[in-house]
C-alpha positions as a Markdown table, in Angstrom:
| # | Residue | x | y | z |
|---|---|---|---|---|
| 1 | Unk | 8.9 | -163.9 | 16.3 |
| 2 | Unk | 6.8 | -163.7 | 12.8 |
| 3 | Unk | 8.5 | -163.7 | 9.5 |
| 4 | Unk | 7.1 | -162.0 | 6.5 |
| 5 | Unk | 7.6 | -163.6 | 3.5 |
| 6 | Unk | 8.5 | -161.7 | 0.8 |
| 7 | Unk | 8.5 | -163.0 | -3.2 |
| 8 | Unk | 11.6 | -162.0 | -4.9 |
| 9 | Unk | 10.9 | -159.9 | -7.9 |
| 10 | Unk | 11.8 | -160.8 | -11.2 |
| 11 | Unk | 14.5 | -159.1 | -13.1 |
| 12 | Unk | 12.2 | -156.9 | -15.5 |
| 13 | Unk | 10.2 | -155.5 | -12.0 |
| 14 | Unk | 13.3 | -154.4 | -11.0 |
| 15 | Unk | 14.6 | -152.4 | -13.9 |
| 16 | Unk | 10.8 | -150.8 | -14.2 |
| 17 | Unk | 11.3 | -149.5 | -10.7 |
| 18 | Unk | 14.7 | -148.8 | -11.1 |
| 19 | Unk | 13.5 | -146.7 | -14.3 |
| 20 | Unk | 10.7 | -144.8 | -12.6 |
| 21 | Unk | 13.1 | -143.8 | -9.7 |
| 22 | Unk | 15.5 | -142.5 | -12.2 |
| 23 | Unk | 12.3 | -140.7 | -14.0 |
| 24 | Unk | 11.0 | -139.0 | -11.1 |
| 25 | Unk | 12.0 | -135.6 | -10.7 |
| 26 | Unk | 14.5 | -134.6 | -7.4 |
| 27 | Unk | 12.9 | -132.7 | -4.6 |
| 28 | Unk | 14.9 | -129.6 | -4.2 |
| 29 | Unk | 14.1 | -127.4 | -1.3 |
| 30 | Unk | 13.7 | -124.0 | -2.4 |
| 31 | Unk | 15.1 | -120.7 | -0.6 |
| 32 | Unk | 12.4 | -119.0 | 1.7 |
| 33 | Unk | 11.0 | -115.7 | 0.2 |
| 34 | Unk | 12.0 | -112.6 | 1.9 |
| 35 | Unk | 8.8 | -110.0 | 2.6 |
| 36 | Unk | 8.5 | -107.2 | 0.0 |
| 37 | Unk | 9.1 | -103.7 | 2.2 |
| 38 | Unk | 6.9 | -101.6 | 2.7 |
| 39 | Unk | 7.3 | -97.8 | 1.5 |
| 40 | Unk | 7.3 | -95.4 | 4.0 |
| 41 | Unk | 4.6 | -93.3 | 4.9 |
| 42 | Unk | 5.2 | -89.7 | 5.1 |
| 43 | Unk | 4.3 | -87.9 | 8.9 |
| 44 | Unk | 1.4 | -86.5 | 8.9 |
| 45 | Unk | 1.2 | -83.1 | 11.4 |
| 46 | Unk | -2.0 | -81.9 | 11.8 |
| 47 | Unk | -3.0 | -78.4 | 12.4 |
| 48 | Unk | -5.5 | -76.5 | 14.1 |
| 49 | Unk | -5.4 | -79.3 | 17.1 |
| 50 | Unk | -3.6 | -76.9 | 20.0 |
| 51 | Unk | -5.2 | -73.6 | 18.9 |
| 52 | Unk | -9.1 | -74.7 | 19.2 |
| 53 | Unk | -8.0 | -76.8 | 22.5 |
| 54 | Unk | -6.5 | -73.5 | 23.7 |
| 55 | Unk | -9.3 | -71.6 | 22.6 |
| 56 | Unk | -12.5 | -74.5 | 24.2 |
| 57 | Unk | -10.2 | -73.9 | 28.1 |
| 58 | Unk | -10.4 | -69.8 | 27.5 |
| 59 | Unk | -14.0 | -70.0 | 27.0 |
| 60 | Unk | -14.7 | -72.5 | 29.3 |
| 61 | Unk | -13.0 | -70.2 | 31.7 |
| 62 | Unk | -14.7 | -66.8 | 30.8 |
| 63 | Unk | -18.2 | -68.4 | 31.1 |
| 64 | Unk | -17.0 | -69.7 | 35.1 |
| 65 | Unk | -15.8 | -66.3 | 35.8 |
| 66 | Unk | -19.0 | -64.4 | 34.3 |
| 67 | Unk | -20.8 | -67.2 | 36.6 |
| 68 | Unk | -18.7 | -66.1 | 39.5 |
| 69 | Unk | -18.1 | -62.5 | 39.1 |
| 70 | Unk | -21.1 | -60.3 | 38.6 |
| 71 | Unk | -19.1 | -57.6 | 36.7 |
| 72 | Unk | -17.0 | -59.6 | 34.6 |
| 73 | Unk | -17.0 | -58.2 | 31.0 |
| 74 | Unk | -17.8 | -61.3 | 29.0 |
| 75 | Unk | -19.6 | -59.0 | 26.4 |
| 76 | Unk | -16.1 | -57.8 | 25.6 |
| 77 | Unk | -14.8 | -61.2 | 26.2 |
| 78 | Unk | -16.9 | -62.4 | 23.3 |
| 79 | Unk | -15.8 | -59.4 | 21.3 |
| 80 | Unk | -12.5 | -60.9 | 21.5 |
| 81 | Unk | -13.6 | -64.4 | 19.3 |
| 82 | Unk | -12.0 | -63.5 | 16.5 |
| 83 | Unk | -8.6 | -63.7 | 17.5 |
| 84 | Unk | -9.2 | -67.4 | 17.5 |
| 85 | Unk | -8.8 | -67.0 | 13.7 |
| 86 | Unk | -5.5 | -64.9 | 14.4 |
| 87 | Unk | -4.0 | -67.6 | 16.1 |
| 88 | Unk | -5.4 | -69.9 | 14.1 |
| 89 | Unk | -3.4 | -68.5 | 11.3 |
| 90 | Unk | -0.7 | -68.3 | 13.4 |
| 91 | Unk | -0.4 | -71.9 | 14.1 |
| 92 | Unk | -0.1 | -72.6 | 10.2 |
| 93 | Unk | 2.5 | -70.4 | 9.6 |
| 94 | Unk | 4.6 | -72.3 | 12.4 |
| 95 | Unk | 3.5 | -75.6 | 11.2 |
| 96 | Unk | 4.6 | -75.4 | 7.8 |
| 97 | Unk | 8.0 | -73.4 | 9.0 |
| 98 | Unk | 9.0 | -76.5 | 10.7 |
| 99 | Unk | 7.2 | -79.1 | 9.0 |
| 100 | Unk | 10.1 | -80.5 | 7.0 |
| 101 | Unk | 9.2 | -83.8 | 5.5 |
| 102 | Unk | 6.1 | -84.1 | 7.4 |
| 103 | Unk | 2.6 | -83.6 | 5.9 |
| 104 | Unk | 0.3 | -80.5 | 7.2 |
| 105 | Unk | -3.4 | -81.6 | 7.6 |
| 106 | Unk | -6.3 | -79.6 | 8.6 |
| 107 | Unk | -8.4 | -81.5 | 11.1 |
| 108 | Unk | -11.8 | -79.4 | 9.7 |
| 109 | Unk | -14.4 | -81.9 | 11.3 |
| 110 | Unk | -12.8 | -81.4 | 15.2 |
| 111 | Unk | -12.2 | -77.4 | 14.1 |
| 112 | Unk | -16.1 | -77.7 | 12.9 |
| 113 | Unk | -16.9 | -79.1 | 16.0 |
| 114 | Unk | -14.6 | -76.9 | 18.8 |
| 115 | Unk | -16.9 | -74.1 | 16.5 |
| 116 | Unk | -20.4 | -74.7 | 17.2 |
| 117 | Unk | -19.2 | -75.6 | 21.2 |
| 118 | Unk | -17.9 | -72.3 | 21.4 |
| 119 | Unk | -20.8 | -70.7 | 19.8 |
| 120 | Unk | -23.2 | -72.6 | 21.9 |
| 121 | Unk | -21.6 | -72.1 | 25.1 |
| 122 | Unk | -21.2 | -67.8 | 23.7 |
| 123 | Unk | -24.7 | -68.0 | 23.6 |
| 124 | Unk | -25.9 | -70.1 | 26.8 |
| 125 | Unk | -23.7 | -67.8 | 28.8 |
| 126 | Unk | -25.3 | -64.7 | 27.6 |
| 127 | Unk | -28.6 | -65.8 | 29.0 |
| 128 | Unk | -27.9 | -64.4 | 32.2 |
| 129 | Unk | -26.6 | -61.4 | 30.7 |
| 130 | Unk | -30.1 | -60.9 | 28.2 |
| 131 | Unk | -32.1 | -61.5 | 31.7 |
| 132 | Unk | -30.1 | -58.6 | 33.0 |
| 133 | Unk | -30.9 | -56.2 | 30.4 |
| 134 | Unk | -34.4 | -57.2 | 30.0 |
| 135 | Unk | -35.1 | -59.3 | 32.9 |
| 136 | Unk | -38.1 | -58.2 | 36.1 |
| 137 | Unk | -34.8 | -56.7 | 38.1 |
| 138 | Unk | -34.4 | -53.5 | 35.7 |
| 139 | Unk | -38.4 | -52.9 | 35.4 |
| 140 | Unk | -38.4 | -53.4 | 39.0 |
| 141 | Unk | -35.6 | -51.2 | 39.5 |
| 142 | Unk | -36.9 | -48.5 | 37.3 |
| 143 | Unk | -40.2 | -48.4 | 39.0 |
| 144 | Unk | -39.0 | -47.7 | 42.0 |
| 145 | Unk | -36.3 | -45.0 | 41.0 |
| 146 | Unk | -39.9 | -43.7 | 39.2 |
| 147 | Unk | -41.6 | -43.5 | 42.1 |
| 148 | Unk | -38.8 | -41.7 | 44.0 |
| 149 | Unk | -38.5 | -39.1 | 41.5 |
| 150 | Unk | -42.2 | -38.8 | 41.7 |
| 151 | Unk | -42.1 | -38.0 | 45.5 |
| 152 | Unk | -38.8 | -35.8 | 45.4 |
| 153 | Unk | -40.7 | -33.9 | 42.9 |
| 154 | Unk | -43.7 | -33.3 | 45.4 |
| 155 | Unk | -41.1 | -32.4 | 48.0 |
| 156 | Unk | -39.1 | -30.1 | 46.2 |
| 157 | Unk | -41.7 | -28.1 | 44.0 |
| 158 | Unk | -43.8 | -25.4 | 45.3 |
| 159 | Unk | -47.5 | -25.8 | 46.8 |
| 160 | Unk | -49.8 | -25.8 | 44.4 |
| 161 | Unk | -48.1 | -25.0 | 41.1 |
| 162 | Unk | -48.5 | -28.8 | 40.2 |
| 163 | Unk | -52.0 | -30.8 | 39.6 |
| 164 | Unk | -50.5 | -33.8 | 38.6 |
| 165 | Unk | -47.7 | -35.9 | 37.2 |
| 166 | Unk | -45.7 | -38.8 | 36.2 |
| 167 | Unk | -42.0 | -40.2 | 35.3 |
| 168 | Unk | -40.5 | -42.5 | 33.4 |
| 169 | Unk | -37.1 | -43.9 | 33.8 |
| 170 | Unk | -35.2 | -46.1 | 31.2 |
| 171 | Unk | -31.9 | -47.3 | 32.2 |
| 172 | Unk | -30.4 | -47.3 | 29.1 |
| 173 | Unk | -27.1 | -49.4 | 29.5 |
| 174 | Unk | -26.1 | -53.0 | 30.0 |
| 175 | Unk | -25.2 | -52.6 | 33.5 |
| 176 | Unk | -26.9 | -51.2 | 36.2 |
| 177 | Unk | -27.2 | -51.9 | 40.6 |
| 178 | Unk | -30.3 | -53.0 | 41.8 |
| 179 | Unk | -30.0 | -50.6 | 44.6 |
| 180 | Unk | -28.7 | -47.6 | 42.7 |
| 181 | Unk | -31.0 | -44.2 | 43.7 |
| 182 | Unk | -31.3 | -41.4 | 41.1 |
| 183 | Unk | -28.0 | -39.8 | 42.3 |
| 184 | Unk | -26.6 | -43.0 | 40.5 |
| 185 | Unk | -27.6 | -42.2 | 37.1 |
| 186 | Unk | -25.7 | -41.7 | 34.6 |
| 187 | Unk | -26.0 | -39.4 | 31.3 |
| 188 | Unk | -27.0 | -42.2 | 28.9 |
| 189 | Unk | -30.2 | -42.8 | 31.2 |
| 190 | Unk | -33.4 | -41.0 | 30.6 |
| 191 | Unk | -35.3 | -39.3 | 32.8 |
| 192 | Unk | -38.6 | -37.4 | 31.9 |
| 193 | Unk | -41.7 | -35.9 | 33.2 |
| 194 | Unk | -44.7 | -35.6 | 32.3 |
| 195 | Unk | -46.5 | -32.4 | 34.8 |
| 196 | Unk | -50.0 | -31.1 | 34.7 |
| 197 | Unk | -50.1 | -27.6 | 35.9 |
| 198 | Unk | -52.5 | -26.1 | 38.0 |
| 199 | Unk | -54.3 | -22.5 | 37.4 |
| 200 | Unk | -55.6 | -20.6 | 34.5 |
| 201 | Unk | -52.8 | -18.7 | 32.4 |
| 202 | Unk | -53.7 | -15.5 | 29.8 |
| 203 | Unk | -51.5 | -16.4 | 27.1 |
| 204 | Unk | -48.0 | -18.2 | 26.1 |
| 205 | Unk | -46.0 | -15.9 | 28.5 |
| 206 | Unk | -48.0 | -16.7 | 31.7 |
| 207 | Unk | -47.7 | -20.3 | 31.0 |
| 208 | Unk | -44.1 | -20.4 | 30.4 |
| 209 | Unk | -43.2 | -18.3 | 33.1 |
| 210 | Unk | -44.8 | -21.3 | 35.8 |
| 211 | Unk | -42.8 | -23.8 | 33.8 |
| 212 | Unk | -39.0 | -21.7 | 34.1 |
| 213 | Unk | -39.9 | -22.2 | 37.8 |
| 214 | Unk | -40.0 | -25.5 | 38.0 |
| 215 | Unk | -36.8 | -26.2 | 35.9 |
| 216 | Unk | -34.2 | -25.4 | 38.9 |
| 217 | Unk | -35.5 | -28.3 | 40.8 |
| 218 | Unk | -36.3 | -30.7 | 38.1 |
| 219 | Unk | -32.3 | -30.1 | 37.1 |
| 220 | Unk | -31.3 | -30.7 | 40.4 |
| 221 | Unk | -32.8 | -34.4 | 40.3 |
| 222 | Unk | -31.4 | -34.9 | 36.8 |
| 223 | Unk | -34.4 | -34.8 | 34.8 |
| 224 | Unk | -34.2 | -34.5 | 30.7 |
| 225 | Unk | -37.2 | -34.0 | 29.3 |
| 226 | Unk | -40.3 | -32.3 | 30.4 |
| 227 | Unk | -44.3 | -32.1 | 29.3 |
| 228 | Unk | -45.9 | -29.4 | 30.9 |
| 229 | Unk | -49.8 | -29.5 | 29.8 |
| 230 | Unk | -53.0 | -28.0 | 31.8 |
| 231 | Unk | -56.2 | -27.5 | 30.6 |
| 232 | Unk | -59.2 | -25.0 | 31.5 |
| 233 | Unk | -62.3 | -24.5 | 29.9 |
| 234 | Unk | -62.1 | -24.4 | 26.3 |
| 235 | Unk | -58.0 | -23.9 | 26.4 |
| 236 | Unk | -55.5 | -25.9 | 26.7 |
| 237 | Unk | -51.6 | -25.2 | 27.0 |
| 238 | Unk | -49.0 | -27.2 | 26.4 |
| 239 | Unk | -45.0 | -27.4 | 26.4 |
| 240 | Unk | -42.3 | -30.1 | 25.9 |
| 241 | Unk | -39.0 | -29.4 | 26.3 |
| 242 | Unk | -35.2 | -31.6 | 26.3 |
| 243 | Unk | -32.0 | -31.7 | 26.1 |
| 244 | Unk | -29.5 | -29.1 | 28.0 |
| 245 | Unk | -30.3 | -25.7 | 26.7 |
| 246 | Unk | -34.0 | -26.2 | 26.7 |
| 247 | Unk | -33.8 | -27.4 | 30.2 |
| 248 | Unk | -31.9 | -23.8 | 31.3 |
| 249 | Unk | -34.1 | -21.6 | 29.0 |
| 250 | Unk | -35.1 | -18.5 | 30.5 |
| 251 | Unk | -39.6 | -18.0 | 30.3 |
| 252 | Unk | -39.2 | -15.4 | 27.0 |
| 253 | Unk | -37.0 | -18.1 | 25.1 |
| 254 | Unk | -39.6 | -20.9 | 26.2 |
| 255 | Unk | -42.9 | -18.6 | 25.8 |
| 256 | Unk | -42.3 | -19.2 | 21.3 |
| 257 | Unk | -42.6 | -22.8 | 22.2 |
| 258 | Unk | -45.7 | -22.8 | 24.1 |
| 259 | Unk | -48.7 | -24.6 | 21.9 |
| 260 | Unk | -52.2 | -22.9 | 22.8 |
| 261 | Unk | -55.0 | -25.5 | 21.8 |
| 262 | Unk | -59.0 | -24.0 | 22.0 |
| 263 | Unk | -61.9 | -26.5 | 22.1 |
| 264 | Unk | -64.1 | -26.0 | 19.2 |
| 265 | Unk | -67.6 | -27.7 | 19.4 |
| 266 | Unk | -69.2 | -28.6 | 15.8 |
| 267 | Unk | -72.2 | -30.9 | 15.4 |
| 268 | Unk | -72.6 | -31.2 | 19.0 |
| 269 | Unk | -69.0 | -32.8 | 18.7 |
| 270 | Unk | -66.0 | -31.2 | 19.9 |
| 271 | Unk | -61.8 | -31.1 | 18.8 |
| 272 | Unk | -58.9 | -29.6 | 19.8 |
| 273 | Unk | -57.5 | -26.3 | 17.2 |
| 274 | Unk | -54.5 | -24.6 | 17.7 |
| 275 | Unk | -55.4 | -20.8 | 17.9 |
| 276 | Unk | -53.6 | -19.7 | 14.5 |
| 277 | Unk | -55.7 | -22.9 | 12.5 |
| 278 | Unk | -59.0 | -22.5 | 14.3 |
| 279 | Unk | -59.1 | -18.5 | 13.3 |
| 280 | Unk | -58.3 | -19.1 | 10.0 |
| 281 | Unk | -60.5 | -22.3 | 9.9 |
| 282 | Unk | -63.4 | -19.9 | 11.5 |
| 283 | Unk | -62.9 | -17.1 | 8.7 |
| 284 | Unk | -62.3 | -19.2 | 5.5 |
| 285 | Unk | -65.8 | -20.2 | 6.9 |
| 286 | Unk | -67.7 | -17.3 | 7.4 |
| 287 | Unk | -66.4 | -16.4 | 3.8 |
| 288 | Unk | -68.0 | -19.6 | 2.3 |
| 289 | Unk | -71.3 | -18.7 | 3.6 |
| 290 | Unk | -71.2 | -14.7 | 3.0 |
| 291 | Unk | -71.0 | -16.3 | -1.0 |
| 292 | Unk | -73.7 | -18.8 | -0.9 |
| 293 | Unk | -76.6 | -17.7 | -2.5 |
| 294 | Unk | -80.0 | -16.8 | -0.3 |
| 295 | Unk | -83.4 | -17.6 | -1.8 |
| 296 | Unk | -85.7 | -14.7 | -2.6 |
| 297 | Unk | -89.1 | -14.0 | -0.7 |
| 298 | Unk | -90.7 | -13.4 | -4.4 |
| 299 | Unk | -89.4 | -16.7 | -5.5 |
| 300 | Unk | -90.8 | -18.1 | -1.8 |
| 301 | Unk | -94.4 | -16.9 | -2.3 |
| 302 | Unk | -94.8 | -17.8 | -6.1 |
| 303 | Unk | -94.5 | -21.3 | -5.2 |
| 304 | Unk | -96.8 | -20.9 | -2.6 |
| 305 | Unk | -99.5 | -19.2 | -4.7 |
| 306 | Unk | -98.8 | -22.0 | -7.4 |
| 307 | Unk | -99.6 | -24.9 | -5.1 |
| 308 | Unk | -102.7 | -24.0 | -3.8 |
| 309 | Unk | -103.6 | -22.8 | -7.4 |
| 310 | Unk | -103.1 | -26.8 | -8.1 |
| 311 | Unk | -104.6 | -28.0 | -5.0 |
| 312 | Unk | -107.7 | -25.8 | -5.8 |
| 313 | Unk | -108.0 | -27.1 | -9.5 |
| 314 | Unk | -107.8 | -30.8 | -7.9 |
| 315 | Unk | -110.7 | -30.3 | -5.3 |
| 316 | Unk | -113.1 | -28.9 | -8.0 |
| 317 | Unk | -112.7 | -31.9 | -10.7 |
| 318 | Unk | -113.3 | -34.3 | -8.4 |
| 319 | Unk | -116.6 | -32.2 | -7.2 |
| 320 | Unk | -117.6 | -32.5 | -11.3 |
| 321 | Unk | -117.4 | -36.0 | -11.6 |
């Protein structure tokens, strides 16, 4: 066992220490600080969330079904777009109704972006639709109904009243059957001809009268506009005619609409005249050169006589020297 040994201290250590433990101050423990509260934050309700979600699952599902269904209106679909904003509106009425304490907030960015997905996926899904109206299935499909009213024609006219001919078919709506026939066309479609007649013809009223004939038949296949035009020697006759009461015109009412053209040849060049012009032309003509003036046979033979006066006066100065 060790022992320490310890010095006793003297009596003036002992009241210094004494002193100093009376100096220093008393450790008191203080009382633990409670955590200032926080102040409540108000709810926040935001707006515009459920209608746009609604609105991105009814698109998404018009663009499957146009995918699916080969009829499905999504022309009128899209027409429908701005009853998003309707409901939009509708939505903010409701929120602030029932918002209470709670704070409205627009979310604009997902809004902003719901909008341009929309309107992208609007515009990819009328691709199909574009490719449709413009697309190598209508000009195929018009070329053939062409051709068929081309060889119905043929059939259904009489031998030798027509030289020659062509059609042109324009489906003019959105819409159409790939296999539709010309007894599938509808009024806004247009259907014309363009026939050359065969034949001479005296005048207006022998030309129109060939052209009434051929209007029962070309009615019959639905045809709307006609160009009768034929062409013999230096005359040329031509007719174009539309629309319902053209199309049903008797051969007197069409005869004032005939055009008579005559070939007139100038300068070894030649152009087409209507009759009316090319007379007047013709004797507005004739006029100008009935007032021209004509040079006198006097006038003629005195220039004559003076030139070989001066070619006579030359020769015999240069015989002189």
């Amino acid at each position: 066992m060790n022992h320490t040994d310890f010095e006793p201290m003297t009596p003036m250590e002992e009241n210094t220490q004494a002193t100093e433990q009376a100096a220093a101050p008393e450790y008191t423990r203080q009382p633990r600080r409670d955590k200032m509260p926080r102040p409540a934050q108000p709810k926040v309700r935001r707006v515009g969330f459920f209608t746009l979600g609604v609105a991105l699952i009814l698109t998404g599902g018009c663009i499957a079904a146009s995918l699916m269904l080969q009829n499905f209106p999504l022309l009128t679909a899209a027409k429908l777009a701005p009853l998003v904003l309707v409901a939009l509106g509708v939505e903010v009425l409701w929120a602030n109704a029932r918002k209470g304490d709670a704070q409205l907030k627009y979310d604009l960015l997902s809004m902003f972006v719901c909008f341009v997905l929309i309107c992208a996926s609007m515009s990819a899904a009328t691709v199909p639709v574009l490719l449709r109206y413009y697309g190598p299935d209508r000009e195929y499909t018009q070329q053939r109904l062409e051709q068929e009213l081309e060889q119905q024609v043929y059939e259904k006219l009489p031998t030798g009243i027509v030289l020659d001919g062509y059609s042109y078919v324009d489906l003019n709506r959105m819409e159409f059957d790939k296999d539709m026939t010309l007894a599938d066309l509808k009024s806004e479609d247009l259907v014309r001809l363009n026939l050359t007649l065969a034949g001479t013809y005296a005048d207006e009223n022998a030309f129109a009268e060939v052209c009434a004939q051929t209007l029962p038949a070309l009615r019959e296949l639905g045809v709307d506009q006609v160009d009768f035009h034929t062409e013999h020697g230096d005359d040329q006759w031509e007719l174009q005619i539309g629309g319902p009461f053209q199309m049903n015109a008797s051969a007197q009412e069409l005869a004032g609409q005939v055009t008579h053209m005559v070939r007139y040849w100038e300068d070894d060049q030649y152009s087409w005249w209507e009759k009316e012009e090319l007379d007047a032309y013709l004797a507005q003509k004739a006029q100008n050169d009935q007032q021209e003036p004509q040079p006198e046979e006097d006038s003629v033979e005195s220039a004559l006589e003076e030139s070989a006066e001066t070619v006579t006066e030359e020769t015999t100065a240069v015989e002189n020297g």
